[in-house]
TIMI-891473 format. One record per atom (N, C-alpha, C, CB): x, y, z; residue number from 1; atom name; residue in one letter. Coordinates in steps of 0.02 Angstrom, whole numbers, plus 50000, padded with zeros to 5 digits. Glycine has a CB too. Layout:
# residues N
[site [X,Y,Z],NUM,"CA","A"]
...
END
This chain:
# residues 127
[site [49413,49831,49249],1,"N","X"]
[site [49474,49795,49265],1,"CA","X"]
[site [49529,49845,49283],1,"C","X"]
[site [49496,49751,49206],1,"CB","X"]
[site [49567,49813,49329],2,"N","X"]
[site [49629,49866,49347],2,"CA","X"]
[site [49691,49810,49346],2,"C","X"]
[site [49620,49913,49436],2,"CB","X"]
[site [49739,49834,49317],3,"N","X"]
[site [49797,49790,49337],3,"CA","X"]
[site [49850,49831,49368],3,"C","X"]
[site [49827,49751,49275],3,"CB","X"]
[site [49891,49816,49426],4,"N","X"]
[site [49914,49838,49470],4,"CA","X"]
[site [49991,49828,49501],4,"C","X"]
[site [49871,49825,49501],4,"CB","X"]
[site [50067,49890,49490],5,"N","X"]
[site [50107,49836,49471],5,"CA","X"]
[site [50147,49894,49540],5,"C","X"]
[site [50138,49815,49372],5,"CB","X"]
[site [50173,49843,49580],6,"N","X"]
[site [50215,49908,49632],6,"CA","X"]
[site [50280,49898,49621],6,"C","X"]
[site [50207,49906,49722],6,"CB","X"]
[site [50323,49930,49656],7,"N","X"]
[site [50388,49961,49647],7,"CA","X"]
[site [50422,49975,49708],7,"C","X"]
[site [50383,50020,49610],7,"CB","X"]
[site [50479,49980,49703],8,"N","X"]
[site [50522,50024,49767],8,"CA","X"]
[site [50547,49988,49828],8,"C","X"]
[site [50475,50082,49801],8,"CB","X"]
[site [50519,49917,49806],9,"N","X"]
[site [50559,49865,49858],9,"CA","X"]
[site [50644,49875,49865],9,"C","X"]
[site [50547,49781,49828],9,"CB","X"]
[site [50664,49840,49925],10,"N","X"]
[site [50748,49825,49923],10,"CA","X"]
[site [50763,49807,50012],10,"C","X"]
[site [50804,49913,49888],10,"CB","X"]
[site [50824,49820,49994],11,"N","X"]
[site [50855,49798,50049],11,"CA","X"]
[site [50867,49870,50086],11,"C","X"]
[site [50920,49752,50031],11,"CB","X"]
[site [50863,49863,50135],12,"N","X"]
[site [50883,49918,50197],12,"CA","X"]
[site [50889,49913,50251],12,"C","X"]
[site [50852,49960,50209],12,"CB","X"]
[site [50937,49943,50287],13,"N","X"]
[site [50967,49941,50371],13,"CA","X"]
[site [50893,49958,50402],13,"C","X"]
[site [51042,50014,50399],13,"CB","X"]
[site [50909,49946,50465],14,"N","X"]
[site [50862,49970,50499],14,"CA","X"]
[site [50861,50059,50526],14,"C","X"]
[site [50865,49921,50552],14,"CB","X"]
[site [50824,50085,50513],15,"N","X"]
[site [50794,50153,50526],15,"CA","X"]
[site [50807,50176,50484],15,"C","X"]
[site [50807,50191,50574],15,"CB","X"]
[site [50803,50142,50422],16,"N","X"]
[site [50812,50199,50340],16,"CA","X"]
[site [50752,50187,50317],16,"C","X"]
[site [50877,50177,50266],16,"CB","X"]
[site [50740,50218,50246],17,"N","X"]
[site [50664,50224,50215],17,"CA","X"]
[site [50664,50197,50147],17,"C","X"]
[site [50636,50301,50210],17,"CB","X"]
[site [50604,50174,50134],18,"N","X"]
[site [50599,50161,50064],18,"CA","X"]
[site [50534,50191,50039],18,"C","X"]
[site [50603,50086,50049],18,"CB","X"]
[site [50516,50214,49983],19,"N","X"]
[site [50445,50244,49945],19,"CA","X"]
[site [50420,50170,49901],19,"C","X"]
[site [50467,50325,49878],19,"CB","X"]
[site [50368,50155,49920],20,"N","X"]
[site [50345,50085,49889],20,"CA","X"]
[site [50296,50142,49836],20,"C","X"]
[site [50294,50011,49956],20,"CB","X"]
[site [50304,50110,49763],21,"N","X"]
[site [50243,50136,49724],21,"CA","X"]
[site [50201,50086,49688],21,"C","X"]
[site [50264,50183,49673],21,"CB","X"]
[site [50130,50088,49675],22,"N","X"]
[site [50092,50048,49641],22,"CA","X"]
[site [50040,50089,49588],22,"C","X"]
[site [50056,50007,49694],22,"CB","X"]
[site [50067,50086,49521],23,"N","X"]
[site [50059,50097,49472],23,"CA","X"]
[site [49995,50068,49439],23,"C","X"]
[site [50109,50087,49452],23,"CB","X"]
[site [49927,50104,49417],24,"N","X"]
[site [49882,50064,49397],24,"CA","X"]
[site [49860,50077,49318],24,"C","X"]
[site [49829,50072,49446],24,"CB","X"]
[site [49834,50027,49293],25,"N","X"]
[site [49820,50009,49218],25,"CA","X"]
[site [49746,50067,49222],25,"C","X"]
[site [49804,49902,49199],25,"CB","X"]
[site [49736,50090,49172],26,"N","X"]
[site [49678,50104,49158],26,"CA","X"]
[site [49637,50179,49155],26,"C","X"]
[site [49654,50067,49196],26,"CB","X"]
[site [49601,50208,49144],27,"N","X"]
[site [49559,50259,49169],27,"CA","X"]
[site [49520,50267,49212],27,"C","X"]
[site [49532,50274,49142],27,"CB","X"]
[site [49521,50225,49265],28,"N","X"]
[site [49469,50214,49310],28,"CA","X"]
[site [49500,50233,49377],28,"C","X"]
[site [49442,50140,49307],28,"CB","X"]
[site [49572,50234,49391],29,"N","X"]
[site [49615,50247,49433],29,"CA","X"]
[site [49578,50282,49498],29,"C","X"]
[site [49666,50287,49398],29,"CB","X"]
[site [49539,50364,49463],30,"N","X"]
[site [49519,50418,49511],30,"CA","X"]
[site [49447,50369,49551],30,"C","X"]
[site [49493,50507,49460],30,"CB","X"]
[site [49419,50288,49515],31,"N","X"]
[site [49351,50286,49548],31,"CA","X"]
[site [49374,50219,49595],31,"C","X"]
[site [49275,50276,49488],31,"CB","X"]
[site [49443,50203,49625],32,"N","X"]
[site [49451,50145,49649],32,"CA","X"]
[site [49494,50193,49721],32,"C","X"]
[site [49496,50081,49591],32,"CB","X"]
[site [49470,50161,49780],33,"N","X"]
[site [49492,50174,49847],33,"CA","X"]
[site [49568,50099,49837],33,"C","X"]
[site [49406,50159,49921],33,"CB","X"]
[site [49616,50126,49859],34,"N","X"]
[site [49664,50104,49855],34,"CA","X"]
[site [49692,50075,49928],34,"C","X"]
[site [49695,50150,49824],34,"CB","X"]
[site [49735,50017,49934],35,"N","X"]
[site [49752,49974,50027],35,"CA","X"]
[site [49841,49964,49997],35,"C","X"]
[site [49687,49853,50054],35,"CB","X"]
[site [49845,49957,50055],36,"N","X"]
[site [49924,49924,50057],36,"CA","X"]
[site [49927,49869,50115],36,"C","X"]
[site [49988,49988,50076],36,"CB","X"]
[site [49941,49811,50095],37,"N","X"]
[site [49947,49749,50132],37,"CA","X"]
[site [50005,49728,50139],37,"C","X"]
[site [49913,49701,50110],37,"CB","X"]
[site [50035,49687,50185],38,"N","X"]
[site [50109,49652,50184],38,"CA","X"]
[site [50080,49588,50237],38,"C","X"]
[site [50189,49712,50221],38,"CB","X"]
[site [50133,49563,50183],39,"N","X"]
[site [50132,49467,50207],39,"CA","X"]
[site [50201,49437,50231],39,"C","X"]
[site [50113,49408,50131],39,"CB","X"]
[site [50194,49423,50288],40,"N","X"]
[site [50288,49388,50305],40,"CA","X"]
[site [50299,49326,50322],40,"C","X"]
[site [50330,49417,50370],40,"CB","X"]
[site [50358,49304,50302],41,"N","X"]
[site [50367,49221,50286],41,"CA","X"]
[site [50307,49204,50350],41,"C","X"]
[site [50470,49177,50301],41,"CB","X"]
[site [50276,49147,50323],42,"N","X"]
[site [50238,49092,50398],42,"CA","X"]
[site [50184,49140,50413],42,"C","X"]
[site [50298,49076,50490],42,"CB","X"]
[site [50170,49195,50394],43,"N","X"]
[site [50105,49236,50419],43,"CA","X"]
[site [50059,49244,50396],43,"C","X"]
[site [50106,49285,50431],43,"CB","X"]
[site [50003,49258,50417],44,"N","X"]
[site [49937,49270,50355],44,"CA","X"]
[site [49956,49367,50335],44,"C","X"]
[site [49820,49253,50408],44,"CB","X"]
[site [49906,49376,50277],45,"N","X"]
[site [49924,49454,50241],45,"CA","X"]
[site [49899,49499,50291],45,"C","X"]
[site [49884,49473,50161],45,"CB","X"]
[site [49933,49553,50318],46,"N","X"]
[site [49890,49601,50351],46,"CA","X"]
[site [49896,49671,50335],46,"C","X"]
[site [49897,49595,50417],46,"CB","X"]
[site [49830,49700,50356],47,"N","X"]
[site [49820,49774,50338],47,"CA","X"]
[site [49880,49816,50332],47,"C","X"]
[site [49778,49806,50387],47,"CB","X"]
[site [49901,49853,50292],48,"N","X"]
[site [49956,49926,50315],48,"CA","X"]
[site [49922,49993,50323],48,"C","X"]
[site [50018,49944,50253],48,"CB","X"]
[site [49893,50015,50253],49,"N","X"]
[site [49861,50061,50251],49,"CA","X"]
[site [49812,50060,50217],49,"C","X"]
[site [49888,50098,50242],49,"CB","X"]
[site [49767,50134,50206],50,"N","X"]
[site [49730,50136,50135],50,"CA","X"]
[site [49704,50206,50134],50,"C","X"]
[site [49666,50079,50125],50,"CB","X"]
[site [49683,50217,50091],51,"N","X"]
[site [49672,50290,50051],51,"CA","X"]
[site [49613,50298,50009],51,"C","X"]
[site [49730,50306,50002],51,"CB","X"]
[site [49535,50350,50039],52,"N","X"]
[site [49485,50336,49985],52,"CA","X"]
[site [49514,50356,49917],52,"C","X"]
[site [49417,50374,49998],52,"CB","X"]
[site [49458,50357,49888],53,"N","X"]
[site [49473,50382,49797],53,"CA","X"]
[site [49519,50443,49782],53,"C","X"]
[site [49396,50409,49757],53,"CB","X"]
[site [49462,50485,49830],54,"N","X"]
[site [49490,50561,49827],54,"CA","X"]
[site [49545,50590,49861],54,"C","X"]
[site [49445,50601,49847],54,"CB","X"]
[site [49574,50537,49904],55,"N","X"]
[site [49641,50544,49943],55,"CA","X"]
[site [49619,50577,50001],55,"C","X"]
[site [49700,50586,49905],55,"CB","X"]
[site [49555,50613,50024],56,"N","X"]
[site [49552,50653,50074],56,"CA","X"]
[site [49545,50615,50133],56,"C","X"]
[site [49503,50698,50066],56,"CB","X"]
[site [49517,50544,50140],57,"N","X"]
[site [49532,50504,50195],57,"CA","X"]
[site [49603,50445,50186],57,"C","X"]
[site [49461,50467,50208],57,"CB","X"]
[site [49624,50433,50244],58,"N","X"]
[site [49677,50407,50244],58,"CA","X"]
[site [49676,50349,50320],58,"C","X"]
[site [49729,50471,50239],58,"CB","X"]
[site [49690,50292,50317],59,"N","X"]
[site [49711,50248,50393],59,"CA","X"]
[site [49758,50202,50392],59,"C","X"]
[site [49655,50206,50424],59,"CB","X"]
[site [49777,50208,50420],60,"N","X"]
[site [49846,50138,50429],60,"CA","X"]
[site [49843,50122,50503],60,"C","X"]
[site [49945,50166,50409],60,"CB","X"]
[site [49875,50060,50509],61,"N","X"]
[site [49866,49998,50566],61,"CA","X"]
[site [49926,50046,50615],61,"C","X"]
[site [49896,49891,50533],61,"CB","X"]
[site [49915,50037,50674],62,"N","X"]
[site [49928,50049,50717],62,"CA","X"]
[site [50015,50063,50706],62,"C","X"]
[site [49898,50004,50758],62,"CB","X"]
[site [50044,49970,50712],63,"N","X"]
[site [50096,49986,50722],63,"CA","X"]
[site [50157,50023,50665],63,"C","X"]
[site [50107,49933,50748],63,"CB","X"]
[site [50106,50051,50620],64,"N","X"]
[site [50153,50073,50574],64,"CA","X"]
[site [50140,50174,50583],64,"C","X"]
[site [50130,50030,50485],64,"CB","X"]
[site [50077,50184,50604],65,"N","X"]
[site [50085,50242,50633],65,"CA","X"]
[site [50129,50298,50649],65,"C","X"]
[site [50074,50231,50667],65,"CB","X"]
[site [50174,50367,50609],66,"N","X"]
[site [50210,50395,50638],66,"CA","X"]
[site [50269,50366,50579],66,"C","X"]
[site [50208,50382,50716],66,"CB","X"]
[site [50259,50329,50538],67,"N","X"]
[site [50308,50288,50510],67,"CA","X"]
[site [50307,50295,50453],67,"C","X"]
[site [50308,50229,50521],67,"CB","X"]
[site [50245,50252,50419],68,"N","X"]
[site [50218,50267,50348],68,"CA","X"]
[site [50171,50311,50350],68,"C","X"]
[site [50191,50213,50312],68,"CB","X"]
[site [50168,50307,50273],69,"N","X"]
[site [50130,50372,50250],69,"CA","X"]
[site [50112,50352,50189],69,"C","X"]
[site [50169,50441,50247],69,"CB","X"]
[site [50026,50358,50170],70,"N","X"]
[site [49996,50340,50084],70,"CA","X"]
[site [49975,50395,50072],70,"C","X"]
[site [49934,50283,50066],70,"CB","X"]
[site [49979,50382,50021],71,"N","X"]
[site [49966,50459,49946],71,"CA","X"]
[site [49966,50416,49898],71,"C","X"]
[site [50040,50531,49923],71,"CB","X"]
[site [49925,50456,49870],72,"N","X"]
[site [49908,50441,49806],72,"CA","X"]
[site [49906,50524,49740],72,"C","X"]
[site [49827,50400,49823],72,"CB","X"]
[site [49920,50497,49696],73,"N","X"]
[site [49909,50551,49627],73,"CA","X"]
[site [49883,50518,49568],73,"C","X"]
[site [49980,50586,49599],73,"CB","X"]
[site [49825,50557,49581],74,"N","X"]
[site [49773,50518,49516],74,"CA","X"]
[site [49794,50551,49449],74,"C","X"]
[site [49675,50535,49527],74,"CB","X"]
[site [49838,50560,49435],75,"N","X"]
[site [49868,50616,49359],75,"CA","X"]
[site [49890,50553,49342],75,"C","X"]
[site [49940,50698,49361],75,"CB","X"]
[site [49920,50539,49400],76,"N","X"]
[site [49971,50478,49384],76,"CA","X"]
[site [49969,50390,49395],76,"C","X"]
[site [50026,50498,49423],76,"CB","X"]
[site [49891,50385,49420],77,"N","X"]
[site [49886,50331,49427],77,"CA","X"]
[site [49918,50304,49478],77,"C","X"]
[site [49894,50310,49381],77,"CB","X"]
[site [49922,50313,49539],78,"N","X"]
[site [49998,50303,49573],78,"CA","X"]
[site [49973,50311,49644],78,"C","X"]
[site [50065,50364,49549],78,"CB","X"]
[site [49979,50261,49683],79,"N","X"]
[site [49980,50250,49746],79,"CA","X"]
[site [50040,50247,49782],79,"C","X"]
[site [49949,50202,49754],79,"CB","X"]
[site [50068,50273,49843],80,"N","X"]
[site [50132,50266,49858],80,"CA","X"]
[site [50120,50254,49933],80,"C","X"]
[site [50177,50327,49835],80,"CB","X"]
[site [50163,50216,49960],81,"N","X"]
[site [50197,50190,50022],81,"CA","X"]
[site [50253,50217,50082],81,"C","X"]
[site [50224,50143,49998],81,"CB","X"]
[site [50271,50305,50085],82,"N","X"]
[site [50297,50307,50090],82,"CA","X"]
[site [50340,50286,50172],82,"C","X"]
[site [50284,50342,50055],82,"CB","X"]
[site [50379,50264,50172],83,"N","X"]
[site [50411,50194,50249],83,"CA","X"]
[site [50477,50241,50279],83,"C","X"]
[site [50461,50082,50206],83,"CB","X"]
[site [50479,50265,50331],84,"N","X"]
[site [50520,50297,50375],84,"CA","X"]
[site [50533,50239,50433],84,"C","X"]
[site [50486,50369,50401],84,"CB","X"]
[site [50587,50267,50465],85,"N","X"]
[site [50610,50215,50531],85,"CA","X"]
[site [50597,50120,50543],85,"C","X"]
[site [50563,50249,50595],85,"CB","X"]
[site [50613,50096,50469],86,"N","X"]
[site [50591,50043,50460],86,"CA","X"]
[site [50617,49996,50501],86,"C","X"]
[site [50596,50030,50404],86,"CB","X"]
[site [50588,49945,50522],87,"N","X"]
[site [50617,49908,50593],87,"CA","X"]
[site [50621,49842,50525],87,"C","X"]
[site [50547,49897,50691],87,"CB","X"]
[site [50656,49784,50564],88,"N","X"]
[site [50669,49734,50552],88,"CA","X"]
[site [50577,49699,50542],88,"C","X"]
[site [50726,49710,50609],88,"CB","X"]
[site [50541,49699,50600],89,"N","X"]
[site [50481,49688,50590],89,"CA","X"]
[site [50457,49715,50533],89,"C","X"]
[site [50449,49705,50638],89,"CB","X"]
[site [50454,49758,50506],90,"N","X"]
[site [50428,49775,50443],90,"CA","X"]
[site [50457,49720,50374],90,"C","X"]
[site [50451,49856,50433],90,"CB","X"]
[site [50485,49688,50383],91,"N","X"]
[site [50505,49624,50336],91,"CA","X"]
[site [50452,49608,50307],91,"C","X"]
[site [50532,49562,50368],91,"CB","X"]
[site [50435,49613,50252],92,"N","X"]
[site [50387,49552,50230],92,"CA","X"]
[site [50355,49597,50131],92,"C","X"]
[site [50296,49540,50319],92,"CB","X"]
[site [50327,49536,50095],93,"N","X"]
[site [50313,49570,50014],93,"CA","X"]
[site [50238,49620,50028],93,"C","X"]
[site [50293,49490,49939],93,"CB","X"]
[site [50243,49689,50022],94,"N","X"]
[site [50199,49704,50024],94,"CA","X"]
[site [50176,49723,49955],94,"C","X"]
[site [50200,49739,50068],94,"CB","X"]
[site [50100,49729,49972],95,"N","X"]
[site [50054,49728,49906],95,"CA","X"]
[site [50006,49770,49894],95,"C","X"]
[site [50023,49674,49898],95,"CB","X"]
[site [49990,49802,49839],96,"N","X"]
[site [49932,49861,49837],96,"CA","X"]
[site [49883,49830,49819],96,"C","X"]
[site [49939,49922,49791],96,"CB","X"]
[site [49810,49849,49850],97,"N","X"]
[site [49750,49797,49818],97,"CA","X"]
[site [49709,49861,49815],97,"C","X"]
[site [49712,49721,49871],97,"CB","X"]
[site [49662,49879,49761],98,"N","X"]
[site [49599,49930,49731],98,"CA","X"]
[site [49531,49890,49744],98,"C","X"]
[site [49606,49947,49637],98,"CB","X"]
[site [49493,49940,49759],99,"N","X"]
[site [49420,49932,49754],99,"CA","X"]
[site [49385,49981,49733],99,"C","X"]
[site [49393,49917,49808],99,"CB","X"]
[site [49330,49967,49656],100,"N","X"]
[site [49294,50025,49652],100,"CA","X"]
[site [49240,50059,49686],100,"C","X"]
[site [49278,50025,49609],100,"CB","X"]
[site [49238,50110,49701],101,"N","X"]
[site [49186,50142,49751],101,"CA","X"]
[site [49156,50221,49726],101,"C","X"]
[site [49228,50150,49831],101,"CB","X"]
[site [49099,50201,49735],102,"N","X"]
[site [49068,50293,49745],102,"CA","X"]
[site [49089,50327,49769],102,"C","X"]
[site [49017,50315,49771],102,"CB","X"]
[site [49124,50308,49847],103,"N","X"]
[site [49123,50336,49912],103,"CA","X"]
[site [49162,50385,49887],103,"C","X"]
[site [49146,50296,49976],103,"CB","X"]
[site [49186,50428,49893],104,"N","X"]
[site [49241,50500,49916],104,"CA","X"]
[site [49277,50501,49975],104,"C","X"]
[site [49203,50570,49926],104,"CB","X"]
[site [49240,50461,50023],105,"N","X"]
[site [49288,50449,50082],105,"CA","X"]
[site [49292,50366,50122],105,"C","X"]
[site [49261,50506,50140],105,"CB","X"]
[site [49251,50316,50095],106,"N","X"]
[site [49270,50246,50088],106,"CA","X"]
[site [49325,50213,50084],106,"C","X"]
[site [49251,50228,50049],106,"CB","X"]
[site [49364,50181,50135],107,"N","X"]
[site [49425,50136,50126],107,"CA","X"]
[site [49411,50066,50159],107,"C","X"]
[site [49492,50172,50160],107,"CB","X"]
[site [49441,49994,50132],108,"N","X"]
[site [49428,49966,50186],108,"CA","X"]
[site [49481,49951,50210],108,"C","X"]
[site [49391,49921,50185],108,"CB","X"]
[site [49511,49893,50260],109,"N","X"]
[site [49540,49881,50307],109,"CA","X"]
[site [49562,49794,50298],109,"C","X"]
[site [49495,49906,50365],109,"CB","X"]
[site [49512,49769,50279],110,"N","X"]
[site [49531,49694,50268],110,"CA","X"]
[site [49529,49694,50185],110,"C","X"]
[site [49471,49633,50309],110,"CB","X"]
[site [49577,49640,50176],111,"N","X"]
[site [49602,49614,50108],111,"CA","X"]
[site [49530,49597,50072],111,"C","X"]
[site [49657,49540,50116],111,"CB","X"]
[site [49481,49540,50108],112,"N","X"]
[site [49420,49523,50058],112,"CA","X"]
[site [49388,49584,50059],112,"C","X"]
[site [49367,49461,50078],112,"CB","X"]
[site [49401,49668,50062],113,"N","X"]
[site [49378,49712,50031],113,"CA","X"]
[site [49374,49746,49967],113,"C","X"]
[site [49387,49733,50055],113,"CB","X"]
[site [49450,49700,49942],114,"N","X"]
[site [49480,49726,49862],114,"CA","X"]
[site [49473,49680,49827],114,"C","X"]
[site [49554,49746,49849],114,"CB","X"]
[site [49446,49705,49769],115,"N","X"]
[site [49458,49640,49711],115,"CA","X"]
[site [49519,49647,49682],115,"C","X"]
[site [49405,49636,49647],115,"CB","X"]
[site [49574,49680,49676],116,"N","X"]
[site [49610,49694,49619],116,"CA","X"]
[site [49659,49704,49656],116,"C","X"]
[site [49590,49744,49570],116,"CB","X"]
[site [49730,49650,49630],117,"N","X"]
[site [49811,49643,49691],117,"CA","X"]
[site [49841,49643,49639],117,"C","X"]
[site [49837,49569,49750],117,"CB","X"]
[site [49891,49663,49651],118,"N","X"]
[site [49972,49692,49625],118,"CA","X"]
[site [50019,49620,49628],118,"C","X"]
[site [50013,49765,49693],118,"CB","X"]
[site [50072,49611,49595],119,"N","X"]
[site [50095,49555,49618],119,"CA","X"]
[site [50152,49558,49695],119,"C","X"]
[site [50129,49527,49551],119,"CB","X"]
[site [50156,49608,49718],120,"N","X"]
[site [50204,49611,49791],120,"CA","X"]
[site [50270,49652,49757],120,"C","X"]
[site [50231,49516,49829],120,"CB","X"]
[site [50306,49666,49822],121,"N","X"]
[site [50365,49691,49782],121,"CA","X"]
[site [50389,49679,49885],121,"C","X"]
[site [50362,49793,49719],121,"CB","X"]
[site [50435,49636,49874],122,"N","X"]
[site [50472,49633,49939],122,"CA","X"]
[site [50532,49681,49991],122,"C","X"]
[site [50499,49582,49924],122,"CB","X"]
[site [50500,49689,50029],123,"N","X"]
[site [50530,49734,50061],123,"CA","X"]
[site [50579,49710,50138],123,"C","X"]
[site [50471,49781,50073],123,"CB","X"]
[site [50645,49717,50118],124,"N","X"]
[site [50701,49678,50188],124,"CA","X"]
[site [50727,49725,50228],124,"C","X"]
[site [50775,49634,50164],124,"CB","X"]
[site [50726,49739,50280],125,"N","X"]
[site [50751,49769,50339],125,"CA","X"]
[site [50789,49734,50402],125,"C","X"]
[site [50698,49798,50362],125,"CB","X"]
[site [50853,49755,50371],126,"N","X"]
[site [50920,49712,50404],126,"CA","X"]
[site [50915,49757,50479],126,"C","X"]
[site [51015,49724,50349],126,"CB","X"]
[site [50945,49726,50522],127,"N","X"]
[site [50954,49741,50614],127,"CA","X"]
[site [51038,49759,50611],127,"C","X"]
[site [50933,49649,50680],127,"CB","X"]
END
């Protein structure tokens, strides 16, 4: 079991930054490949990023490219989000979801890849 709690939401102008963090329960932290998803009013959830176990692979969706950035620190249990040049489009609660894996370099990409979600932490980007 992992329970999964993020952080670092708020309000912000457009082209400022926020560090989203998602904090996990447990000792198991170093054997779960870690995602970041966001959901906006009227939309279904979609990919942001993700990060295998070992942090050495890393992918995020296109249009966030150049923008965000995931890391993780397994000392600390701690997945992070970090969000540069945030556009108004970036509106929406994003969410950290874990999956345990062997892999060392395994991430997936779609949501029915994780068993284990965070409750959101909303993120607003004023124009």
């Amino acid at each position: 079991q992992v329970q999964l709690v993020e952080s670092g939401g708020g309000l912000v102008q457009g082209g400022g930054s926020l560090r989203l963090s998602c904090a996990a329960s447990g000792r198991t932290f170093r054997s779960t490949a870690m995602g970041w998803f966001r959901q906006a009013p009227g939309k279904e959830r979609e990919f942001v990023a993700a990060i295998s176990r070992s942090g050495d692979s890393t992918y995020s969706t296109d249009s966030v490219k150049g923008r965000f950035t995931i890391s993780r620190d397994n000392a600390k249990n701690t997945v992070y989000l970090q969000m540069n040049s945030l556009k108004p489009e970036d509106t929406a609660v994003y969410y950290c979801a874990a999956k345990f894996t062997t892999s060392n370099t395994w991430f997936g990409v779609s949501s029915t890849e994780y068993h284990y979600w965070g409750q959101g932490t909303q993120v607003t980007v004023s124009s």
